[in-house]
N, C-alpha and C positions, 0 to 999 in steps of 0.2 A: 061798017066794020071797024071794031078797036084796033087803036094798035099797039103793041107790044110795047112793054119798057126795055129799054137800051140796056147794054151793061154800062154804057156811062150813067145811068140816071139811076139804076141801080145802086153805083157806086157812090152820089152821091146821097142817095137815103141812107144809107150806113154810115158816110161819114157823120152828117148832122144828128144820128142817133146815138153818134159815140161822142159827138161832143156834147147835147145832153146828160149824157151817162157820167161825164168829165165833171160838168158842172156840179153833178147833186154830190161825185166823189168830194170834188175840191171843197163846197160848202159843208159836206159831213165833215170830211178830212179841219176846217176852218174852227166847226163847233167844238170837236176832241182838242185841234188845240188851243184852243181861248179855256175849255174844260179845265185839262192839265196846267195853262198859264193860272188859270183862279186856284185849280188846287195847289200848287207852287207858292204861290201869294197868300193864298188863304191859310193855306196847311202850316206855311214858314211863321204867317201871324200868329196863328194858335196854338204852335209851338213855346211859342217867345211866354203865351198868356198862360199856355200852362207851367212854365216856368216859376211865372209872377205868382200865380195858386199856389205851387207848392213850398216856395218861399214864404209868401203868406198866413198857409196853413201851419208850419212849422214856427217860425215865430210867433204866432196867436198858442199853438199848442205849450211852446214851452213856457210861456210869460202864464198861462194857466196853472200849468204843474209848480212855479215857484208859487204862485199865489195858495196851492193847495200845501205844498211843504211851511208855508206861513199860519198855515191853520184856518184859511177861509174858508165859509162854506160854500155851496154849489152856485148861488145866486152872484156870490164877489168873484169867483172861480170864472165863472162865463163871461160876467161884465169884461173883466182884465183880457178877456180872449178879445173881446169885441173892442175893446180900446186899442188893442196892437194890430190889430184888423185895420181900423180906420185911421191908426197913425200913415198906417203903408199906404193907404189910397184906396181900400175897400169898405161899401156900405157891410156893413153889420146884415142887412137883409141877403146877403149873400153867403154870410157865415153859420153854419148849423155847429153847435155844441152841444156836445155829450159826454157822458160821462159811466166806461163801462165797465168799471168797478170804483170802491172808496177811494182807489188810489189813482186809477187811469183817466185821463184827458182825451178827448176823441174832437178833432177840428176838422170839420169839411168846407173849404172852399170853393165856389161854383161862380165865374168870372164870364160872362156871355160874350157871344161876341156877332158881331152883324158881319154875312156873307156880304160879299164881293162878286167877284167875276165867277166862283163857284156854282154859286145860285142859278146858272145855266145848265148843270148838268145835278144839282141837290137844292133844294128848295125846303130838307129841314133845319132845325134850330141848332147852331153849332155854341158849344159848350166846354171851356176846358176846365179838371179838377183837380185841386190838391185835396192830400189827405193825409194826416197826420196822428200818432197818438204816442201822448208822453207820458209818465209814469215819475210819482213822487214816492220814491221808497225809503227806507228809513235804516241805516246800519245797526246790525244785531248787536244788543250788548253784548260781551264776553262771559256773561253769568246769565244770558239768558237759559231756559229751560232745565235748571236747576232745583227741584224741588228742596234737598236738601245740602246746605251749601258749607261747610264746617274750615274755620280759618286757623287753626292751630297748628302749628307746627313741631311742638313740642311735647303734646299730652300722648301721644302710643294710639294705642286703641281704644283711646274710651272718648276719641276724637269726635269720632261719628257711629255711635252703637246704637242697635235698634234690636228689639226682642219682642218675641209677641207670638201668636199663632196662625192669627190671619190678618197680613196688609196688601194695600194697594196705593202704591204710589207712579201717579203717572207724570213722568218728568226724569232726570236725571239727579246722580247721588256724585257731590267732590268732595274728598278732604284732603287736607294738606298734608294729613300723617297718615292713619289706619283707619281703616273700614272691619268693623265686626259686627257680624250678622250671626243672632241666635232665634231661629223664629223654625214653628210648625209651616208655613205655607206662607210667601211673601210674591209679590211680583210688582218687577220695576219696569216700567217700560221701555225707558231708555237704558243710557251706560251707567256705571258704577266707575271709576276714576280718582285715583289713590296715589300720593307721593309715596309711602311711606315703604315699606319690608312688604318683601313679597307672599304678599295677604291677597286672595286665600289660593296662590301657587301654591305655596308651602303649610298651609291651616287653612282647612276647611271648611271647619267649625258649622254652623248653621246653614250651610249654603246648599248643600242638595234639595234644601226643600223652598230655593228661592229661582223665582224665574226672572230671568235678565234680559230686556229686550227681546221679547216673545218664546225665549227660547229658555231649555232651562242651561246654569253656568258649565261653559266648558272650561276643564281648570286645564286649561293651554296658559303657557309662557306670556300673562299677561305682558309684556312689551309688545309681544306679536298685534301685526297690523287692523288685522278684524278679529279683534278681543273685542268683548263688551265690558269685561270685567278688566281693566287695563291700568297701565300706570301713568300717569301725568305728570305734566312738570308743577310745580308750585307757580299758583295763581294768587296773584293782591286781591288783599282784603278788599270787598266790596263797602268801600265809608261811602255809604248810600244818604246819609243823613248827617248834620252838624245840629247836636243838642241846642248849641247857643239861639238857633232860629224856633226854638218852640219855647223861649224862656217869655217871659212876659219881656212885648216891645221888640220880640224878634220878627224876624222875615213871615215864619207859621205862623203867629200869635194871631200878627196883625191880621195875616189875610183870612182867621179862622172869625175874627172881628166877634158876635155877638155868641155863637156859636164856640168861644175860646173860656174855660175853668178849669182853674189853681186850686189842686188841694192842698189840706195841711200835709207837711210830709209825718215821715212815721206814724201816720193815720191808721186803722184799722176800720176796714170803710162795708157798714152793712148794707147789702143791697136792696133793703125792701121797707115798707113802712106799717107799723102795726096791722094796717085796716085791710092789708095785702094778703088775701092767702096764701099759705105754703104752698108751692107747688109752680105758680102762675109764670109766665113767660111774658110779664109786660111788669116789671118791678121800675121801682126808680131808686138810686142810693140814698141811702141815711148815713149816720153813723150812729155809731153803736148807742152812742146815749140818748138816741128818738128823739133828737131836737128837729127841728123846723129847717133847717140849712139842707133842703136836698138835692143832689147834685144831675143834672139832668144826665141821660143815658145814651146820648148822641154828642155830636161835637168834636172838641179835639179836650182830651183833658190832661192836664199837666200836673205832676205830684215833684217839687222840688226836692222829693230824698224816698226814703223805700216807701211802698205800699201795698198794704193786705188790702184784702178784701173777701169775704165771706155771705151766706146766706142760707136759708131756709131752702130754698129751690135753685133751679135754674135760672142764670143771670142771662137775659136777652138784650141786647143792643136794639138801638132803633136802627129799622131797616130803611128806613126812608133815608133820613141822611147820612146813618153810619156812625163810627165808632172809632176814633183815636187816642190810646192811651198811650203816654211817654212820661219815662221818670227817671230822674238823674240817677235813681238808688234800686234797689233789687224790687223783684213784683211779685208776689207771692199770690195767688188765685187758690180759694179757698173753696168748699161747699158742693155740692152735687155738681153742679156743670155752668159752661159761661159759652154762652152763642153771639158772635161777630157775625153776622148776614154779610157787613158793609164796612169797609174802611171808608172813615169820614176824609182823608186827606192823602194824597200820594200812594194811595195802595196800603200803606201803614196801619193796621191792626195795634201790637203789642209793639213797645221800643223801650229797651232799658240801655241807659247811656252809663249804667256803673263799670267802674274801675277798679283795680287793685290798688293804682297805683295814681291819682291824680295829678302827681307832679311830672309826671314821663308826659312829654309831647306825644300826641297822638300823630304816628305816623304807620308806615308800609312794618317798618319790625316791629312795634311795638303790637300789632294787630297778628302779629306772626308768635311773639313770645310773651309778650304784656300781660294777657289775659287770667285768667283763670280756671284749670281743666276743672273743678270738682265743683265750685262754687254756683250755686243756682240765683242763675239772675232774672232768670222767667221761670215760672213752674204755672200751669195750668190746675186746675179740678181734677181730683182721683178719681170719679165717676163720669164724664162729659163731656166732649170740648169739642164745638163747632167753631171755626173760623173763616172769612174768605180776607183775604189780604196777607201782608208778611210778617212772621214775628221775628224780631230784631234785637239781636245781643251779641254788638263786636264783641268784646272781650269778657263776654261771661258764659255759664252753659244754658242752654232752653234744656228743658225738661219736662216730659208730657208722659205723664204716669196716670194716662187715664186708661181706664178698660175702653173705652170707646171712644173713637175720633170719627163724627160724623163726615159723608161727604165733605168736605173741605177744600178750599181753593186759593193759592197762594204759595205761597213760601217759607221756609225757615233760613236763617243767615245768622249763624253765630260762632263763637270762639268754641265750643264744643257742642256739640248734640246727642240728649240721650233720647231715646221716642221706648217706652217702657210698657208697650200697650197689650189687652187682648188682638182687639180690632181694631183697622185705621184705615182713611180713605183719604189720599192727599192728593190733589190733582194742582199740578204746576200754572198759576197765571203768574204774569209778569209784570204787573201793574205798577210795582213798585221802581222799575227799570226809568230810569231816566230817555227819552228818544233821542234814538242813535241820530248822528249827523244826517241830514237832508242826504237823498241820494237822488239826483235826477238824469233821467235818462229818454232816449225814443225807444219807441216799442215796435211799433212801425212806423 
């Protein structure tokens, strides 16, 4: 016969069951905290090393954006990331560079790092990261987006006059005096922006059938805030360019190097050569007397005093390298039509450096009063005229009395402006603008 278990013997199998039960608690209980101890150590390390990342990445990012404000390309751009990378104590194999626009720098740094007491309760790869992205922007000139830019102060309204019956200029219109508009059907894109009498508050004149930044003109109190048609204050002449540097031996000359030819001045300069048909769009210059001296149709070419120039057809520049003409004296453009594809140098198309007045220092009034409202110191073709780049006449007028201004891209900037056309297409680039100070910044 068995015998029974006691409630002593009972009592003690439950005890010895709870202190099993004690142990495996205690030993869990030992694992969570050595767990939490490595998270504590580990997590406070990978804290410290994502710090180091994103130090890292930030300086590699910004030592890139100066190098991209310096004008390097993508290959010097990266290096320069990777050198301030490994100044600080990071391989380069650790650093990813990108780049996600022309202007943005993008730095990833990825710094590993070996578990510890963790590793008990995580057993994968711990990894801390920085991430960075700088941006090299560039301050807007103050004449940016100005198609047509007129610097007189003292001519009225024939400061910046434009006639016609169908234009399209995409850009914005400044003059320092009056704006007068006579035209069948116009559209500006941007503002129209006038010192002068309250033109066209008070005078209308051609403007119902002009549209102003998308809209057609509301003749409100140009002062008012969201005018498009509005008043401004007088803005300095844009001296974009100094003659002396395209004289022979100047700053331009030189760096125009093989590509740099001096005509005679007061030349009358043909643009084609007997054996050339009428008509053809690849001419080269002559002069008039069909000698042998011809002058190529690209480059930068310099006329030391005025110059014509005339032809049977259409004058084409080359489009490969482009087309620089500058002349201390007025330019008179003669013949069916003259197409610029390309400015060979600085955005610069046409540039006439004449004066009234040669002995007045060229300064801020002189480019205000100096000048001359009536005098034409560019004139274009009465039938033609393509250009991309800027035409240029501080102190004299442009004047473009063609029936037709093909697509065109660039600018005008002169002491008066007349645009005298059927048709015109002027679309604002700004190639001619010198780049604004380096602007650097994070992006994120």
């Amino acid at each position: 016969m068995k015998s029974q278990p006691t409630s002593h013997m009972l009592s003690r199998i439950q005890r010895r069951a709870q202190s099993g039960q004690a142990i495996v608690l205690i030993a869990l209980m030992m694992v969570g905290l050595l767990g939490m101890a490595g998270l504590a150590l580990d997590g406070g390390s990978l804290l410290l090393l994502q710090r180091q990342a994103q130090k890292v990445a930030d300086l590699a990012a910004m030592s890139a954006a100066i190098a991209r404000c310096e004008g390097a390309n993508d290959d010097t751009v990266r290096l320069r990331a990777f050198e301030t990378a490994e100044a600080n104590e990071v391989d380069r194999a650790n650093v990813q560079v990108s780049f996600p626009s022309s202007t943005d720098t993008e730095v990833i740094v990825r710094l590993p790092k070996d578990p510890y007491f963790i590793q008990l309760v995580y057993d994968g790869p711990m990894t801390a990261q920085g991430r960075s992205v700088t941006r090299c922007g560039r301050q807007r000139s103050v004449y940016d987006g100005y198609v047509l830019f007129a610097t007189s102060t003292v001519c009225g309204d024939q400061t910046l006059h434009v006639t016609g019956s169908s234009e399209y200029f995409e850009g914005s219109f400044f003059s320092n005096t009056d704006v007068q508009i006579n035209t069948g059907g116009m559209e500006i894109t941007g503002s129209v922006e006038f010192v002068g009498r309250d033109l066209p508050y008070n005078d209308q004149g051609g403007w119902p059938h002009t549209r102003v930044g998308g809209n057609g003109p509301r003749f409100v109190d140009p002062n008012a805030g969201d005018a498009v048609i509005k008043h401004a204050s007088p803005r300095e002449a844009p001296l974009l360019f100094d003659i002396a540097d395209y004289r022979p031996g100047g700053a331009k000359a030189l760096e125009a190097g093989a590509d740099y030819h001096v005509l005679k001045p007061s030349g009358s300069y043909y643009y084609t050569g007997p054996g050339i048909p009428s008509g053809s769009h690849w001419y080269n210059w002559d002069t008039a007397s069909w000698n042998t001296n011809q002058v190529p149709r690209s480059g930068l070419i310099y006329v030391p005093g005025d110059f014509g120039m005339s032809g049977p057809g259409v004058f084409r520049a080359d489009e490969t390298k482009g087309l620089t003409i500058v002349t201390e004296g007025k330019m008179n453009i003669n013949g069916p039509g003259i197409e610029i594809p390309k400015p060979f140098m600085d955005g610069l198309a046409l540039y006439s450096a004449e004066r009234p007045n040669r002995s007045v220092p060229v300064t801020e009034t002189s480019t205000h009063t100096g000048g001359s409202c009536y005098d034409q110191y560019i004139m274009t073709p009465s039938a033609h005229t393509y250009f991309n780049g800027l035409i240029y006449s501080p102190f004299g007028r442009v004047l473009v009395p063609t029936s037709n201004v093909a697509a065109s891209h660039g600018a005008i900037i002169a002491y008066t402006i007349g645009i005298y056309v059927s048709g015109a297409d002027i679309r604002y680039r700004g190639d001619h603008l010198p780049a604004g100070d380096p602007n650097l910044y994070y992006v994120e």
